[in-house]
ChimeraX commands (.cxc) that place a marker at each C-alpha (Angstrom):
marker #1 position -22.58,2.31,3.00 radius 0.5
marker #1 position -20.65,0.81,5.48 radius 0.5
marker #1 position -16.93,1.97,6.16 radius 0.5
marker #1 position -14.72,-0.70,4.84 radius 0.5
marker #1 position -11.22,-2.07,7.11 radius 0.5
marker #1 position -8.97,-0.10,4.41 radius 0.5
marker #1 position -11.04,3.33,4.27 radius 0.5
marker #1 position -9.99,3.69,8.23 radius 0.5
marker #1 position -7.98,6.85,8.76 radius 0.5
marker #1 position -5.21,7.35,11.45 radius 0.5
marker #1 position -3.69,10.38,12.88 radius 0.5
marker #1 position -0.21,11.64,13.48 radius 0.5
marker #1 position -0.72,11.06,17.22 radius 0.5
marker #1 position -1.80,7.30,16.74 radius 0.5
marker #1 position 0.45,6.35,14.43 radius 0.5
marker #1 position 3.16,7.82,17.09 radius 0.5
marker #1 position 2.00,5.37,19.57 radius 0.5
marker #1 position 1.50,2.54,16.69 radius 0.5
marker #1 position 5.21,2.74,15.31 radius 0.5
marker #1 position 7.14,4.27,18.49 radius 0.5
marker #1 position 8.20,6.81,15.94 radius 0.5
marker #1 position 7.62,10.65,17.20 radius 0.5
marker #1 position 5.68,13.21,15.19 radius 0.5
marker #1 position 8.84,15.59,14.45 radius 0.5
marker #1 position 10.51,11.92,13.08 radius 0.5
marker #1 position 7.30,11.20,10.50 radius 0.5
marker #1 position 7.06,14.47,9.32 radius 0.5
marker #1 position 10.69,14.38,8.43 radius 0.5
marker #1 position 10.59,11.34,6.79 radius 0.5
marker #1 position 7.38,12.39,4.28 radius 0.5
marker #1 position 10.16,14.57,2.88 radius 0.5
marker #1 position 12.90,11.94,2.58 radius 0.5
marker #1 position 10.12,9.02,1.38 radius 0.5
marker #1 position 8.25,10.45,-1.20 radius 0.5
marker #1 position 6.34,7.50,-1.34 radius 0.5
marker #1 position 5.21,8.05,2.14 radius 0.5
marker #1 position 2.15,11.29,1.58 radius 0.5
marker #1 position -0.36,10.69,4.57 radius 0.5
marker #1 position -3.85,12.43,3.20 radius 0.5
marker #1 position -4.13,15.71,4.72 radius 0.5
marker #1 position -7.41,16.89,5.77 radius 0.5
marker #1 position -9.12,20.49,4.96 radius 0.5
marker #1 position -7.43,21.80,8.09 radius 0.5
marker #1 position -4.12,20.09,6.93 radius 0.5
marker #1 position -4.04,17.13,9.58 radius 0.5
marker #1 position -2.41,14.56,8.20 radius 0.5
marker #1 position -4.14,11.11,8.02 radius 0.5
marker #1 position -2.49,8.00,7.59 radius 0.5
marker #1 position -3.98,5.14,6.14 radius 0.5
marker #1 position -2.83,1.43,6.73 radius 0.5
marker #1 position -0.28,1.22,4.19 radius 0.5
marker #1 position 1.49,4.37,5.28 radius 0.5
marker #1 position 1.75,2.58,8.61 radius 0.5
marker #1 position 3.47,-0.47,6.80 radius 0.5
marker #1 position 5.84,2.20,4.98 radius 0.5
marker #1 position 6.19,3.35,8.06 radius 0.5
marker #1 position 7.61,0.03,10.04 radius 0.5
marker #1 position 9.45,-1.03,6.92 radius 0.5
marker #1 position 11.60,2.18,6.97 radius 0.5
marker #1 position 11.90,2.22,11.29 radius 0.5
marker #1 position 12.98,-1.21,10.52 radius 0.5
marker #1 position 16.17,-0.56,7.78 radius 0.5
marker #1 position 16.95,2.27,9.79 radius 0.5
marker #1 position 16.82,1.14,13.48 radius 0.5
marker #1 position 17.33,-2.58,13.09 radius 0.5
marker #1 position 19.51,-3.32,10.44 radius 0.5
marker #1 position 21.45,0.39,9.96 radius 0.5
marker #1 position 21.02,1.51,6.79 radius 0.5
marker #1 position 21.34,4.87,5.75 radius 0.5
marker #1 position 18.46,6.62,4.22 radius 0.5
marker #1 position 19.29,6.59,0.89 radius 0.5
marker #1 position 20.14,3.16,1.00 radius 0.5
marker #1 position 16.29,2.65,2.56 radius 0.5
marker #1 position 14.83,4.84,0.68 radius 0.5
marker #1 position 16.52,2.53,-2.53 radius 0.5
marker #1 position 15.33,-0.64,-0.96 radius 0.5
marker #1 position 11.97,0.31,-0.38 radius 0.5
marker #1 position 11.68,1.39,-4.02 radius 0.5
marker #1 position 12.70,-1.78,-5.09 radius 0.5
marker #1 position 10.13,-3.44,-2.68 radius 0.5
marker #1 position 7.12,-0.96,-3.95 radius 0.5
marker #1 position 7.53,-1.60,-7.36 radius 0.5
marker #1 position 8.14,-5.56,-6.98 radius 0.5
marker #1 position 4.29,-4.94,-5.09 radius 0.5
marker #1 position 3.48,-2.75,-8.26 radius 0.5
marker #1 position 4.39,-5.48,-10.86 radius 0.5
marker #1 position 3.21,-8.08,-8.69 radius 0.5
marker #1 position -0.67,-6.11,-8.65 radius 0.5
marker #1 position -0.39,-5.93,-12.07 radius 0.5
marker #1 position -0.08,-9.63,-12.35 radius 0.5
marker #1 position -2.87,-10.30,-10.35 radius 0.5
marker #1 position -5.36,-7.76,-11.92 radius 0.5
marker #1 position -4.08,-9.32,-15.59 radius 0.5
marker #1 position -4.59,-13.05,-13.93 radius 0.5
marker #1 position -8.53,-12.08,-12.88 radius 0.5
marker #1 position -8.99,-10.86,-16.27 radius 0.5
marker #1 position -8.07,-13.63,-17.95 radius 0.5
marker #1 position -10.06,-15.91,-15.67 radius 0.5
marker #1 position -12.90,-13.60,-16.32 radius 0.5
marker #1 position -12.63,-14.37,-19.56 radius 0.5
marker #1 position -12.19,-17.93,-19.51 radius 0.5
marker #1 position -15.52,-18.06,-17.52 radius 0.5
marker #1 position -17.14,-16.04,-19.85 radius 0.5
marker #1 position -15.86,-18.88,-22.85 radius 0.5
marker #1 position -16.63,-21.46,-20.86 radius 0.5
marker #1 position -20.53,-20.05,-20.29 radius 0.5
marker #1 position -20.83,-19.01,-24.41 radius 0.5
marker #1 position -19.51,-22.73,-24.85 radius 0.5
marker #1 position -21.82,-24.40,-22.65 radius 0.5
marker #1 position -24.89,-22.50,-24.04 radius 0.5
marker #1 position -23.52,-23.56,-27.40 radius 0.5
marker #1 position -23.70,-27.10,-25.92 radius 0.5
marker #1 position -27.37,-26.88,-24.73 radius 0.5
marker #1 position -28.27,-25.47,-27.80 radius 0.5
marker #1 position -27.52,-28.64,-30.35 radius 0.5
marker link #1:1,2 radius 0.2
marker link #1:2,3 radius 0.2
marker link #1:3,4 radius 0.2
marker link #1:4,5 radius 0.2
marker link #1:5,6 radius 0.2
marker link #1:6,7 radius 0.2
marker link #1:7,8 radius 0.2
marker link #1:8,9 radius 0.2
marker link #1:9,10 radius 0.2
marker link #1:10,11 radius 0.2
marker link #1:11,12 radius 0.2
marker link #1:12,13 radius 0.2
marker link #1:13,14 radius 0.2
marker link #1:14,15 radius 0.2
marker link #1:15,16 radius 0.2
marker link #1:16,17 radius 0.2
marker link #1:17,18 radius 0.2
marker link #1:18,19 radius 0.2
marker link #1:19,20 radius 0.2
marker link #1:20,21 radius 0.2
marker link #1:21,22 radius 0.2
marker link #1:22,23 radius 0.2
marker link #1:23,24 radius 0.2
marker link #1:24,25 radius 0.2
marker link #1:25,26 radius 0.2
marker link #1:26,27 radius 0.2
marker link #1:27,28 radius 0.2
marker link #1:28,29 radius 0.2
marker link #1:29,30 radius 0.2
marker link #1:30,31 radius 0.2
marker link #1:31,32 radius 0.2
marker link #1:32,33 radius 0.2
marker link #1:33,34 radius 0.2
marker link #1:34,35 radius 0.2
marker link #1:35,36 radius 0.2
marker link #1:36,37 radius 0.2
marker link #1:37,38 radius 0.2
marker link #1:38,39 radius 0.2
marker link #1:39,40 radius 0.2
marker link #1:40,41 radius 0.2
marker link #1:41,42 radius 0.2
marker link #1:42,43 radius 0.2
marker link #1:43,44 radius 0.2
marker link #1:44,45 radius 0.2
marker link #1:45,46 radius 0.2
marker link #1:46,47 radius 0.2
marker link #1:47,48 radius 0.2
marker link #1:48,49 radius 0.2
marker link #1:49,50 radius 0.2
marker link #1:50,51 radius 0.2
marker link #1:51,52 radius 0.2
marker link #1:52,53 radius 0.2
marker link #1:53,54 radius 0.2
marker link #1:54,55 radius 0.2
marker link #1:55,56 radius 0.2
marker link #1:56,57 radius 0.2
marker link #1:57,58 radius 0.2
marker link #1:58,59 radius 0.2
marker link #1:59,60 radius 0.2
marker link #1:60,61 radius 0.2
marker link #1:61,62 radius 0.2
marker link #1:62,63 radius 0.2
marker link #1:63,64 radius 0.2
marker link #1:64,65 radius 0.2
marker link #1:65,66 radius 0.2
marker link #1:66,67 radius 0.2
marker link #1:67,68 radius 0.2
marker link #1:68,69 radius 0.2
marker link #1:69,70 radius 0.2
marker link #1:70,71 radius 0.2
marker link #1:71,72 radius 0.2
marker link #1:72,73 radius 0.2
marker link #1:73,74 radius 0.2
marker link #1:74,75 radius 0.2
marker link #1:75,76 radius 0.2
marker link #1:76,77 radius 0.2
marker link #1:77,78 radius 0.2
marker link #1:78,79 radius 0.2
marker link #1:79,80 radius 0.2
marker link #1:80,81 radius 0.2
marker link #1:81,82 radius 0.2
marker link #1:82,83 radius 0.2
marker link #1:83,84 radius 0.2
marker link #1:84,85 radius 0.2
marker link #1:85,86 radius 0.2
marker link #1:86,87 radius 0.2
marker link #1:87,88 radius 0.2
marker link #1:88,89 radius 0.2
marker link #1:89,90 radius 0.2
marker link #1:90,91 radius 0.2
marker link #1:91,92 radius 0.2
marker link #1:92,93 radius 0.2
marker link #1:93,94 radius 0.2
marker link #1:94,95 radius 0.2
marker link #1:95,96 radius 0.2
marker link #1:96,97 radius 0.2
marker link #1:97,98 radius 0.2
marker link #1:98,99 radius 0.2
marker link #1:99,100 radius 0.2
marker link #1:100,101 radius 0.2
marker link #1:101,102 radius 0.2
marker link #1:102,103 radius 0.2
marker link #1:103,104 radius 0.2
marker link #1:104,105 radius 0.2
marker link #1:105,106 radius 0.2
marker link #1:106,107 radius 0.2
marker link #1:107,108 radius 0.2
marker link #1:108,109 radius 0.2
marker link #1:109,110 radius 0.2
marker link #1:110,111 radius 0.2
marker link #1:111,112 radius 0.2
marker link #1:112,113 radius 0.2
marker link #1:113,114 radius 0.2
marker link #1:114,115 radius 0.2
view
């Protein structure tokens, strides 16, 4: 089975270089941002997946750009999660339904061909 775009893995070191954000600073900030828990492997290296990277440039963003504190990030970006929550939610309720309708729409037209 083929790896998909999602199921790709990044390490401490590359997200370093990817966010301009040093080690010491990431592993601090998995304490602060609970919502930020890189995978760790068997031999505890910690591997970040694309998301965490976005959590990652959200928070180096309210921090470094427009000077919040870290509680008030920490607040924002729990707003922001859950808005993405509720909003996944919708859309997995939306596909339902539309699986549904299908569904209706294919018992209907059997009914159709059947008279």
């Amino acid at each position: 089975m083929a790896q998909e775009k999602s199921d790709i893995f990044y390490t401490i070191g590359d997200v370093s270089k990817i966010t301009g954000i040093k080690p010491y600073i990431l592993r601090y900030w998995e304490k602060e941002f609970p919502f930020l828990q890189p995978f760790k492997n068997k031999s505890g290296h910690r591997l970040y997946t694309k998301r965490d990277i976005a959590i990652i440039v959200s928070i180096k963003k309210l921090l470094y750009t427009h000077g919040y504190s870290i509680p008030g990030a920490k607040k924002i970006l729990w707003k922001n999660l859950l808005k993405e929550k509720d909003t996944s939610s919708l859309s997995q309720k939306i596909e339902e339904i539309k699986r549904d309708l299908i569904k209706m729409l294919e018992v209907i037209e059997k009914t159709m061909e059947a008279k």
